[in-house]
Each structure stands twice: as C-alpha cells, then as structure tokens.
mmCIF file of the N, C-alpha and C atoms, coordinates in Angstrom:
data_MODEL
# 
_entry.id   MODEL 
# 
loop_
_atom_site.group_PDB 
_atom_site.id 
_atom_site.type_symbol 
_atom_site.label_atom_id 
_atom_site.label_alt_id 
_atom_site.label_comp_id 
_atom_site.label_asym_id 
_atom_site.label_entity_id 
_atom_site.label_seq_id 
_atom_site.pdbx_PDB_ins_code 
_atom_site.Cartn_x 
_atom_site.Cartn_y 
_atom_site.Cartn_z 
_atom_site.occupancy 
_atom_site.B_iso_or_equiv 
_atom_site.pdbx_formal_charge 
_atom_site.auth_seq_id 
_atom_site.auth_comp_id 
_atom_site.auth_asym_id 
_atom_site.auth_atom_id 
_atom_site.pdbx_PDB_model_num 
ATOM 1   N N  . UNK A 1 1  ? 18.125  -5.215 -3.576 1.00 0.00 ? 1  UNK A N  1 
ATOM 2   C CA . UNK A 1 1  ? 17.186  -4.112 -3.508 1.00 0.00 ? 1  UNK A CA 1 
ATOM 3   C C  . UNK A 1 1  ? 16.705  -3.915 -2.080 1.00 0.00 ? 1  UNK A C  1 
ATOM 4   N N  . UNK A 1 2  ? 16.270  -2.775 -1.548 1.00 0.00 ? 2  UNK A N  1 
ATOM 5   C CA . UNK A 1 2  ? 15.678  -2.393 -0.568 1.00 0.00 ? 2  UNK A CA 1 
ATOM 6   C C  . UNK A 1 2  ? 14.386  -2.678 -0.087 1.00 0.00 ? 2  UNK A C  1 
ATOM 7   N N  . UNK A 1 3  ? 13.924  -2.917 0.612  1.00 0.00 ? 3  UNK A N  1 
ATOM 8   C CA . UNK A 1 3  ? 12.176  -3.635 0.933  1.00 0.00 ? 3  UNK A CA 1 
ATOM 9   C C  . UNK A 1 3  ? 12.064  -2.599 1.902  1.00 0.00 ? 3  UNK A C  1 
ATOM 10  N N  . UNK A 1 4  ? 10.700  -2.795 1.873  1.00 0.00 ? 4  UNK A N  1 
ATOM 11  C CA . UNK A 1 4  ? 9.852   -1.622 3.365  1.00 0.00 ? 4  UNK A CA 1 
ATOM 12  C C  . UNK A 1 4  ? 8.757   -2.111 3.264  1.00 0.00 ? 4  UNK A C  1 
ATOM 13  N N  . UNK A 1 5  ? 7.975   -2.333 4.734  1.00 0.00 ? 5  UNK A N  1 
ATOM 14  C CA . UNK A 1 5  ? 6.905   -3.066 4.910  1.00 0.00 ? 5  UNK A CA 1 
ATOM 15  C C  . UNK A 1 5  ? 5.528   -1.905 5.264  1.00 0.00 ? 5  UNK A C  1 
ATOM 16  N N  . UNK A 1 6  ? 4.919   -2.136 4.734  1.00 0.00 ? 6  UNK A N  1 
ATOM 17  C CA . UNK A 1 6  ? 3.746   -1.926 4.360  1.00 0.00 ? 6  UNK A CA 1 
ATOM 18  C C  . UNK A 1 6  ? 2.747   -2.061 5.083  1.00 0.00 ? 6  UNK A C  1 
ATOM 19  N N  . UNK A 1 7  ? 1.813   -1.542 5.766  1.00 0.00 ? 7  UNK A N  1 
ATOM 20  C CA . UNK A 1 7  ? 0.596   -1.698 7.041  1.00 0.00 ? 7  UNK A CA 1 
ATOM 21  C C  . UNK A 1 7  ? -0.416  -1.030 6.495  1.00 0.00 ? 7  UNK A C  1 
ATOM 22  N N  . UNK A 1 8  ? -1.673  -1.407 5.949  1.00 0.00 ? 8  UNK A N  1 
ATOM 23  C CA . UNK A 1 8  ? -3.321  -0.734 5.656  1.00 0.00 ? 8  UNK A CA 1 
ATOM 24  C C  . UNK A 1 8  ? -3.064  -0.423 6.890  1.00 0.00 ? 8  UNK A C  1 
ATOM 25  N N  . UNK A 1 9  ? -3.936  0.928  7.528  1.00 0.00 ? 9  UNK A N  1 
ATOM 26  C CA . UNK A 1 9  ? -4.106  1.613  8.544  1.00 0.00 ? 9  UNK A CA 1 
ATOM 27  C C  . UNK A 1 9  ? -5.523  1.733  8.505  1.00 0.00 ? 9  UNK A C  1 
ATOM 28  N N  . UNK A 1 10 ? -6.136  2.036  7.336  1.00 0.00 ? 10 UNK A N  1 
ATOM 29  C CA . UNK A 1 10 ? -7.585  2.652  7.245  1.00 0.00 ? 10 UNK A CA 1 
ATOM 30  C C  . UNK A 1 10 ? -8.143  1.740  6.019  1.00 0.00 ? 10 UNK A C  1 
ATOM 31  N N  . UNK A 1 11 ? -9.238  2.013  6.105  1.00 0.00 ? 11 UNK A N  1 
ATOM 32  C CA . UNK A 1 11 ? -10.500 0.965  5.472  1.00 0.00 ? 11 UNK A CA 1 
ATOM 33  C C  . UNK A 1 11 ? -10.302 1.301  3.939  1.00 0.00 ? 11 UNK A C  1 
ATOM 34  N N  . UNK A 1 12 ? -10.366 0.753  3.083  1.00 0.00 ? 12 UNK A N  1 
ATOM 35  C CA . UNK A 1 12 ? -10.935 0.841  1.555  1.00 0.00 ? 12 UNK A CA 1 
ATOM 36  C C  . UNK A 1 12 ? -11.864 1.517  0.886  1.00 0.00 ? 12 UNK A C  1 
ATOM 37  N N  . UNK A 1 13 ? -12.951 1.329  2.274  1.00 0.00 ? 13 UNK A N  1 
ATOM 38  C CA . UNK A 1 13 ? -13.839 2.199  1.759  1.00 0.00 ? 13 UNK A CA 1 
ATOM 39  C C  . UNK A 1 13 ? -14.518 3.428  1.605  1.00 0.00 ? 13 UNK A C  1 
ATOM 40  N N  . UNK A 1 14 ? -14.976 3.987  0.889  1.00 0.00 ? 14 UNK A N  1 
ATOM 41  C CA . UNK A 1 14 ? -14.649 5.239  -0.023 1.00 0.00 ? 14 UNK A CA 1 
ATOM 42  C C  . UNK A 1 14 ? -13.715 5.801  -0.703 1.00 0.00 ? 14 UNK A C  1 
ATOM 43  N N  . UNK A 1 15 ? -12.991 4.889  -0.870 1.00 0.00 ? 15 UNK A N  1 
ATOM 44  C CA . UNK A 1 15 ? -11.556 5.240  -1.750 1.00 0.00 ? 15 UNK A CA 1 
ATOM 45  C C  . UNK A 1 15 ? -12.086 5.246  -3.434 1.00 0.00 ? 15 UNK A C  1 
ATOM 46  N N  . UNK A 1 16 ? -11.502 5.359  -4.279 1.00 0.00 ? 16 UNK A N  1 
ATOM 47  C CA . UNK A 1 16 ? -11.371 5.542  -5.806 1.00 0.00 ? 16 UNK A CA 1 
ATOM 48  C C  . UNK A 1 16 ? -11.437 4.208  -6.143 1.00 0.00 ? 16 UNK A C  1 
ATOM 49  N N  . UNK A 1 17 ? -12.018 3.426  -6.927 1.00 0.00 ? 17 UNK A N  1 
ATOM 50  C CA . UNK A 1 17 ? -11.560 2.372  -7.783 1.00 0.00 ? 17 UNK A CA 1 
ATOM 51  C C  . UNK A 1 17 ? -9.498  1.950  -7.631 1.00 0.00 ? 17 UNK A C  1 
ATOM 52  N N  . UNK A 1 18 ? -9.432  3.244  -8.396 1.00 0.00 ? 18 UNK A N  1 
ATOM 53  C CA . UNK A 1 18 ? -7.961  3.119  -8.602 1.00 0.00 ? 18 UNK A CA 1 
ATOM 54  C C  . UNK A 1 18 ? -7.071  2.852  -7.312 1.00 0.00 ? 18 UNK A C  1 
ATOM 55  N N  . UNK A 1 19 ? -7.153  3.413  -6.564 1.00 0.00 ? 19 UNK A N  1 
ATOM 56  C CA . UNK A 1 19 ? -6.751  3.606  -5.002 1.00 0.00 ? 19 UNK A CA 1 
ATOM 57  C C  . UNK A 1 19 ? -6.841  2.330  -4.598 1.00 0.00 ? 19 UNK A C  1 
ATOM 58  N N  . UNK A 1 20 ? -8.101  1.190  -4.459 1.00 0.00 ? 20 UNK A N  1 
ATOM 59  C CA . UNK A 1 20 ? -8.459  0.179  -3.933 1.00 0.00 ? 20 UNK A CA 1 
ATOM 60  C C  . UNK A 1 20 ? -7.331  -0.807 -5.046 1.00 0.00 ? 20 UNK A C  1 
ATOM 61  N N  . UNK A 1 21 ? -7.572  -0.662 -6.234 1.00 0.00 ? 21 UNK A N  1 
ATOM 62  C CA . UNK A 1 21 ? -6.356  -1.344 -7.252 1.00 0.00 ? 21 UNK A CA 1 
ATOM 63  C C  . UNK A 1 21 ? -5.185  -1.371 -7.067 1.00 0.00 ? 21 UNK A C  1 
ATOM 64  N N  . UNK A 1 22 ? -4.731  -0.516 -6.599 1.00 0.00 ? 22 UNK A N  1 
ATOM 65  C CA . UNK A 1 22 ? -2.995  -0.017 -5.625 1.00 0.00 ? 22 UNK A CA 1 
ATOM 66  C C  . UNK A 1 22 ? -3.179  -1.073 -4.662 1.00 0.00 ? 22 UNK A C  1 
ATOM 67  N N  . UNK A 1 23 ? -4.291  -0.892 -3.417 1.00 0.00 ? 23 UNK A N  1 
ATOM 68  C CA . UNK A 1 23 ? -4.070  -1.978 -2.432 1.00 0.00 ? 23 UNK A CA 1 
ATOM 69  C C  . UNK A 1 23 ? -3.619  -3.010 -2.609 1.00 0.00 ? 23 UNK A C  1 
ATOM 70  N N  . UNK A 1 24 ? -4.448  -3.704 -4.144 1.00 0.00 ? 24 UNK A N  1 
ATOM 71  C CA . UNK A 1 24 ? -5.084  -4.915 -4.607 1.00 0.00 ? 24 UNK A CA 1 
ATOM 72  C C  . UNK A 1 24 ? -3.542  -5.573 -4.508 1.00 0.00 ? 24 UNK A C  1 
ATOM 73  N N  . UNK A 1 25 ? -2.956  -4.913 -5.310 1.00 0.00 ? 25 UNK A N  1 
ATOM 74  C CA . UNK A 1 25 ? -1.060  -4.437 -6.563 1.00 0.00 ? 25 UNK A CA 1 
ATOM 75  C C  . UNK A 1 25 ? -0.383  -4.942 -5.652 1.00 0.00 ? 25 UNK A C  1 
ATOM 76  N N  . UNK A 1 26 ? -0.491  -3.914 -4.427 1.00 0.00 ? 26 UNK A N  1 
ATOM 77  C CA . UNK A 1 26 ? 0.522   -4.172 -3.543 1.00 0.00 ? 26 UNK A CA 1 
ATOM 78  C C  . UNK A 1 26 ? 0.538   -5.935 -2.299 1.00 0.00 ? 26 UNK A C  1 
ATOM 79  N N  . UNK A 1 27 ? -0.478  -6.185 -2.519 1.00 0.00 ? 27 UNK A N  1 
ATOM 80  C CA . UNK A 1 27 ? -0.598  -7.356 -1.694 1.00 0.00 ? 27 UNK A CA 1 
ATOM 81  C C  . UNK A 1 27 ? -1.372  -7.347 -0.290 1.00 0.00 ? 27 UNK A C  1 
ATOM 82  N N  . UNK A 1 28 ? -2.068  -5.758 -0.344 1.00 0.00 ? 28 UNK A N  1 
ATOM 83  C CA . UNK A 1 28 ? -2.886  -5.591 1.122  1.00 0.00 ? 28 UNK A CA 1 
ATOM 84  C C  . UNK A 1 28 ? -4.304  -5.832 1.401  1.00 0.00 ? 28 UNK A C  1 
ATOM 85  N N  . UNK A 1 29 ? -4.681  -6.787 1.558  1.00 0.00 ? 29 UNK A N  1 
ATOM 86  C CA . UNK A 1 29 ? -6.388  -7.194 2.030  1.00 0.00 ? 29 UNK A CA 1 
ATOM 87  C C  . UNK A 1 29 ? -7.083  -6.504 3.064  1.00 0.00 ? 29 UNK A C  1 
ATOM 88  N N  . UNK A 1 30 ? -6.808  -6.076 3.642  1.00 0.00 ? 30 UNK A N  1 
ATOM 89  C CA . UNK A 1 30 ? -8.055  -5.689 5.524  1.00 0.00 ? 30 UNK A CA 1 
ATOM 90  C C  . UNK A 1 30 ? -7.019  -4.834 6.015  1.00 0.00 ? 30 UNK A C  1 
ATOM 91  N N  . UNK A 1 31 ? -7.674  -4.269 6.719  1.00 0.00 ? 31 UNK A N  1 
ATOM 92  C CA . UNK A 1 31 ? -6.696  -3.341 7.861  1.00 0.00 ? 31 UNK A CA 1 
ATOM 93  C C  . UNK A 1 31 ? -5.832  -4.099 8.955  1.00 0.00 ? 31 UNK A C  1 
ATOM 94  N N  . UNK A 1 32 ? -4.936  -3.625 9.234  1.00 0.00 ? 32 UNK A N  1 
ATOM 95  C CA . UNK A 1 32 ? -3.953  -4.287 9.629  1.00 0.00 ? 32 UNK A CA 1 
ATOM 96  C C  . UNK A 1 32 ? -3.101  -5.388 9.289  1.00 0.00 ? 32 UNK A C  1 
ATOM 97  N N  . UNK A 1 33 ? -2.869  -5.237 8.082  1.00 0.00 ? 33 UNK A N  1 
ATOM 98  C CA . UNK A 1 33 ? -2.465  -6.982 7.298  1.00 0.00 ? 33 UNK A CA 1 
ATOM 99  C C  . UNK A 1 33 ? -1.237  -5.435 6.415  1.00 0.00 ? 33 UNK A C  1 
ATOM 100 N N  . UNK A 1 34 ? -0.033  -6.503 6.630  1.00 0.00 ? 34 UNK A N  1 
ATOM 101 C CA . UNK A 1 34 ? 1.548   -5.928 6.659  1.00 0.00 ? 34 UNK A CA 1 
ATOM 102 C C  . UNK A 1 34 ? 2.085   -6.830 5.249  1.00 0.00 ? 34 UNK A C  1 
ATOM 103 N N  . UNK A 1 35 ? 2.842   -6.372 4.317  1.00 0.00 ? 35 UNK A N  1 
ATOM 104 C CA . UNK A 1 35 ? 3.452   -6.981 3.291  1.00 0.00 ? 35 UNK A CA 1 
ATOM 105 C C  . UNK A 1 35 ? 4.692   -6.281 3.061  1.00 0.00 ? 35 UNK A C  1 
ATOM 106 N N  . UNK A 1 36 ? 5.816   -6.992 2.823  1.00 0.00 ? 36 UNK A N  1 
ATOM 107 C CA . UNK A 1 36 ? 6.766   -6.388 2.488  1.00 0.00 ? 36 UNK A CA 1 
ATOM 108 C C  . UNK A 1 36 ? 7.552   -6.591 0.876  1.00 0.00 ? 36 UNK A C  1 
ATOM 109 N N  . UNK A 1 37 ? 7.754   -5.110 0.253  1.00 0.00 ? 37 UNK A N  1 
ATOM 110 C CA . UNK A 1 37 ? 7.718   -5.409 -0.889 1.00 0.00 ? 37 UNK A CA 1 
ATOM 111 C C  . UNK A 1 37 ? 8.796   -4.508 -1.136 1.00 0.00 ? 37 UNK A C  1 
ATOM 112 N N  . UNK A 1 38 ? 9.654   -4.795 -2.147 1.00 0.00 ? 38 UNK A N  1 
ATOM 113 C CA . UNK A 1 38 ? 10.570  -4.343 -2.687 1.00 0.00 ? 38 UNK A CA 1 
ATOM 114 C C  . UNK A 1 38 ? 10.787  -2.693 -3.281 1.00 0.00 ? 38 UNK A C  1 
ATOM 115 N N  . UNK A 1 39 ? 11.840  -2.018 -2.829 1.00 0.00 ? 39 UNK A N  1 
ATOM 116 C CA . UNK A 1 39 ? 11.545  -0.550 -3.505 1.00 0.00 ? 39 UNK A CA 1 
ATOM 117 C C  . UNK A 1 39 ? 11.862  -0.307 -5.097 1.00 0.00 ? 39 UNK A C  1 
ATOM 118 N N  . UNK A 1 40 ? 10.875  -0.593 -5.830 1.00 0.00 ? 40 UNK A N  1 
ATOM 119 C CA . UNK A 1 40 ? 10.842  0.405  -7.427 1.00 0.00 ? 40 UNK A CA 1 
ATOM 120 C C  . UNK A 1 40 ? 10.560  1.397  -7.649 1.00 0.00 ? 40 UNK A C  1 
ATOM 121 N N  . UNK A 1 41 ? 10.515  2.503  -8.981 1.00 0.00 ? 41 UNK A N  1 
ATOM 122 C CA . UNK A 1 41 ? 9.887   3.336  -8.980 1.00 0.00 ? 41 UNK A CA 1 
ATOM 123 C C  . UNK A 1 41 ? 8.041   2.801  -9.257 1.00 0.00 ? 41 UNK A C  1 
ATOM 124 N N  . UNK A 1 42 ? 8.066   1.654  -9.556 1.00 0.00 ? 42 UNK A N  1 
ATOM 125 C CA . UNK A 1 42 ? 6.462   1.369  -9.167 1.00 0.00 ? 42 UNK A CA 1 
ATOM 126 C C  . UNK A 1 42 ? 6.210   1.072  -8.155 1.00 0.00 ? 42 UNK A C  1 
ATOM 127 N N  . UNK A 1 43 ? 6.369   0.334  -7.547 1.00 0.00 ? 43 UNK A N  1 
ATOM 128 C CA . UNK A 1 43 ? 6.167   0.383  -6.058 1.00 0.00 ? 43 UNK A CA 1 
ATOM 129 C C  . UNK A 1 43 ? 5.749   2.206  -5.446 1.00 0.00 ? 43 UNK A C  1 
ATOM 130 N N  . UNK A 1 44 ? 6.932   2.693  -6.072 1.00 0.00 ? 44 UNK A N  1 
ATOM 131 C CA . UNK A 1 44 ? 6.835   3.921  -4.868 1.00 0.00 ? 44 UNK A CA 1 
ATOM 132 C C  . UNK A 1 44 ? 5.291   4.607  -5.362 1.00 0.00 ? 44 UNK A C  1 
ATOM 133 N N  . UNK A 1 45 ? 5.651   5.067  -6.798 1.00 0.00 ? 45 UNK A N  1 
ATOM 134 C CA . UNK A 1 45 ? 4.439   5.483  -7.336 1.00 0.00 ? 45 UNK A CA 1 
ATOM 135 C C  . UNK A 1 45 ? 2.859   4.855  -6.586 1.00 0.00 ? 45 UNK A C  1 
ATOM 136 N N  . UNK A 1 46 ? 2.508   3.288  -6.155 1.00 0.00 ? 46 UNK A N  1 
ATOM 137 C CA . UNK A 1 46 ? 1.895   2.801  -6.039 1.00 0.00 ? 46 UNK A CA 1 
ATOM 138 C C  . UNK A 1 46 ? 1.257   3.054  -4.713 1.00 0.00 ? 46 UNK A C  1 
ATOM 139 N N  . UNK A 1 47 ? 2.727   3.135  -3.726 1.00 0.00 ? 47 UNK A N  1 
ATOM 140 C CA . UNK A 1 47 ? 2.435   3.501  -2.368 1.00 0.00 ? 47 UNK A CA 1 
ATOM 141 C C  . UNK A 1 47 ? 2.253   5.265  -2.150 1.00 0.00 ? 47 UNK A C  1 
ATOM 142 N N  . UNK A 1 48 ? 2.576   6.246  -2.818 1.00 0.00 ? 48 UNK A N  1 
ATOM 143 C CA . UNK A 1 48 ? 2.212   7.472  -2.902 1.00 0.00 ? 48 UNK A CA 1 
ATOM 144 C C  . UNK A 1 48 ? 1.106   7.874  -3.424 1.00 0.00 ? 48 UNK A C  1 
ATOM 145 N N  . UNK A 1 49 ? 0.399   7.070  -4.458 1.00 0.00 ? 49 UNK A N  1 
ATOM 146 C CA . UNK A 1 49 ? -1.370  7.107  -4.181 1.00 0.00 ? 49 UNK A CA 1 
ATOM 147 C C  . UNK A 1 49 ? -2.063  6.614  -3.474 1.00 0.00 ? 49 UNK A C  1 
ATOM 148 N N  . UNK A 1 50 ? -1.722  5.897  -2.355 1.00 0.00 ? 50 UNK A N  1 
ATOM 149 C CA . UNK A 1 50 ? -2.202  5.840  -0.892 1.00 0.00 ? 50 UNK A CA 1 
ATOM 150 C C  . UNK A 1 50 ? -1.505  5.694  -0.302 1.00 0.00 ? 50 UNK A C  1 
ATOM 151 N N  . UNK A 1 51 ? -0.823  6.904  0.174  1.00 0.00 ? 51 UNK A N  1 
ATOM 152 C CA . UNK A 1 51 ? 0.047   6.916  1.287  1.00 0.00 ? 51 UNK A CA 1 
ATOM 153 C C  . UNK A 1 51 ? -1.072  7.473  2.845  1.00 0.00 ? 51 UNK A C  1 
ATOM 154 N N  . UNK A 1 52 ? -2.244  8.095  2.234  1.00 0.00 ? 52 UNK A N  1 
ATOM 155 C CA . UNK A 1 52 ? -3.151  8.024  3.560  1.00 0.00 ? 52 UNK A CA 1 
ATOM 156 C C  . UNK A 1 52 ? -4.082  7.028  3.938  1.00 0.00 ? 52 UNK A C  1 
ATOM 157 N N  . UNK A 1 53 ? -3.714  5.638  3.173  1.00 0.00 ? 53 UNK A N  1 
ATOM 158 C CA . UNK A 1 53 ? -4.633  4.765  3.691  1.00 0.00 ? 53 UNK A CA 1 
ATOM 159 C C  . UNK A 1 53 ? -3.453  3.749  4.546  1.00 0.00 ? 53 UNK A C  1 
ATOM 160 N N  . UNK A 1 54 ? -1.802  4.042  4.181  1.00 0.00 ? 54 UNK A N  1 
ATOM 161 C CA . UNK A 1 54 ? -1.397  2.977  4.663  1.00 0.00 ? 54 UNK A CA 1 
ATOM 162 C C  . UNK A 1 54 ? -0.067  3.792  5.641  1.00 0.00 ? 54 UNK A C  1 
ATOM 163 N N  . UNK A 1 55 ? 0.616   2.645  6.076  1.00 0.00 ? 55 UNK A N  1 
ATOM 164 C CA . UNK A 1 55 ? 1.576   3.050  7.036  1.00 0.00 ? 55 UNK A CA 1 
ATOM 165 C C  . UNK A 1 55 ? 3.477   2.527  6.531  1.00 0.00 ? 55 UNK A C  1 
ATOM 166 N N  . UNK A 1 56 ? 4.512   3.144  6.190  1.00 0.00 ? 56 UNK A N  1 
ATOM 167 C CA . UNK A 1 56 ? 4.999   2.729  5.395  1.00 0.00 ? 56 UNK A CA 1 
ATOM 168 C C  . UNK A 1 56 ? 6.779   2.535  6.476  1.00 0.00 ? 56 UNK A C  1 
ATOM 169 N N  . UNK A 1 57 ? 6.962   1.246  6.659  1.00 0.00 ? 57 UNK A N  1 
ATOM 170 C CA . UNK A 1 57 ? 8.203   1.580  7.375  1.00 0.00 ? 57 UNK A CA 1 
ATOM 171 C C  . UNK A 1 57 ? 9.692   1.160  6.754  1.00 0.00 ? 57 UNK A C  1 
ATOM 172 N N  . UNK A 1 58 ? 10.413  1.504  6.876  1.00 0.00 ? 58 UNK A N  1 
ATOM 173 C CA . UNK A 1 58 ? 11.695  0.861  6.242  1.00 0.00 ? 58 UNK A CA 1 
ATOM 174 C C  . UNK A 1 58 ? 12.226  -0.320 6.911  1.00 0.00 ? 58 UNK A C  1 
# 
C-alpha cells in the first residue's frame, strides 16, 4: 500500500469535536508532529475533514 506523511500545520483549537477526533485517529498530537500512515478510503476520508488543519505529502 501507499503511505503519505502527514504534518498538523495549525492548532486544534476551535475546531469541531469531530475534526479534533480525526487528529486523535490519525496519530497527530501538537503542531508540527508528522505521522505516516497508510492510504485507505478511511484514511483519505479522515484526512479530507481536515485537510485545513494539516499538511499532506506523498
């Protein structure tokens, strides 16, 4: 499978419950903290409800 790494860019806060739960999902704590995670259709789903809090590279 394909991986792409993952960068919080912007803060948590004021985000949605749900939004902050995506972070949680994906493995991202604080700004600037990078995880690399495998491409699913959950994953993608996960990273396209915050795709403006994070930074997404292949």
């Amino acid at each position: 499978m394909a991986k792409v790494k993952i960068t919080q860019i912007k803060s948590k806060i004021g985000s949605t419950e749900r939004q902050r739960k995506n972070l949680a999902a994906l493995g991202l704590r604080r700004i600037h903290h990078t995880v690399e995670v495998e491409v699913t259709p959950i994953t993608q789903g996960m990273i396209e409800k915050v795709k403006h809090l994070v930074r997404v590279e292949e």
